[in-house]
Steps between C-alpha positions, in 0.01 A plus 500: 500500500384330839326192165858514400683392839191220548569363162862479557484335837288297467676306245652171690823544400516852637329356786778265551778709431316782803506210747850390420641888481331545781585177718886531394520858575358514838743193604793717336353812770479230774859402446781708325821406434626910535586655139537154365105521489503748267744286278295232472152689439693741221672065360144344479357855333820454234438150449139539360615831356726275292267198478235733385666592145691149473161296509313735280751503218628188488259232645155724338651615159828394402485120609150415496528096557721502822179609673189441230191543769660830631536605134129412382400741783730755403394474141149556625595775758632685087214458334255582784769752682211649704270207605548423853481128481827511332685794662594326824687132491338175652516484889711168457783669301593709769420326784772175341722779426547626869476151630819442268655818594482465902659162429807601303522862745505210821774310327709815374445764882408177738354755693135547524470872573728572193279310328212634562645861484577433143150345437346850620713694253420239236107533562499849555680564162256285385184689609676821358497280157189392509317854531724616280363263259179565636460832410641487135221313408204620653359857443722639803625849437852446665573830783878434527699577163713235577169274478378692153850394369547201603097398370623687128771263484303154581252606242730552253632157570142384408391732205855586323772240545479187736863441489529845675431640870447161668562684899160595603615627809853618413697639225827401610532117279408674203753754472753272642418208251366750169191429564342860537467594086222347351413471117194607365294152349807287626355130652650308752386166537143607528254638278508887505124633561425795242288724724497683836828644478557680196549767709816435731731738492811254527737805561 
């Protein structure tokens, strides 16, 4: 397991989204707003819990052209699902998105601390996403069932119906938006892979 944790930090984008977690976080400890703190980390954990589905349905399946580069990698990430050069996104991608994202949090809050509050929840969210990810395509037995359940889903997203299950780390987008019920051979933008998961239970 210890190969498994090396791999997965040691990927620059997980690098970068440590530091940031990290660097936001501690200022958050350093200086609290009271229980508005917790407000703010719970905001920027919802706002990537949201972003999370929104982005992976609609800019990587459903409207390929509004973000073709992202898509190309995503189409690769499908047919490769468990190559490691196209499990994690480009440094750059994420490291634009948060420079965007401080920018519009300063001109919304015009408070720093709330800010960067938010920016904690957001990263930390992210991290939580990430393994998540992680671990449903790499031979990691999840230990959590939540984990095991969450990993069945994301592979059925890959091996049974790609307009199904886009949450990785949540359920919650796909019930609310029908989402959750996927159909056996159906193709959703991108070309359905016949092997490696014939066997997914999708109940």
């Amino acid at each position: 397991m210890a190969r498994y944790y090396r791999e997965f930090f040691s990927n620059p984008m997980i690098a970068f989204m440590v530091g940031l977690g990290c660097v936001t976080l501690i200022l958050t400890a350093i200086f609290p707003q009271g229980w508005m703190t917790l407000v703010y980390l719970l905001l920027g954990m919802g706002v990537y819990a949201v972003f999370e589905y929104l982005v992976h349905r609609f800019l990587l399946h459903e409207f390929p052209k509004l973000a073709p580069a992202m898509y190309r990698g995503h189409v690769e990430h499908h047919k490769h699902p468990n190559e490691l050069e196209h499990l994690f996104s480009p440094l750059r991608y994420d490291a634009a998105a948060y420079g965007v994202y401080f920018v519009v949090l300063w001109a919304i809050a015009r408070d720093w601390r709330t800010v960067v509050a938010i920016v904690a929840g957001t990263s930390l969210f992210q991290l939580y996403y990430q393994w998540m990810h992680y671990i449903a395509h790499r031979p990691i037995t999840p230990v959590t069932p939540w984990c095991k359940w969450m990993r069945k889903k994301h592979l059925l997203h890959h091996f049974m119906d790609e307009g199904a299950w886009y949450g990785v780390s949540h359920p919650v987008l796909d019930y609310m938006l029908q989402t959750h019920k996927p159909e056996s051979k159906k193709k959703a933008g991108l070309p359905l892979r016949p092997n490696g998961g014939a066997d997914v239970d999708p109940h």
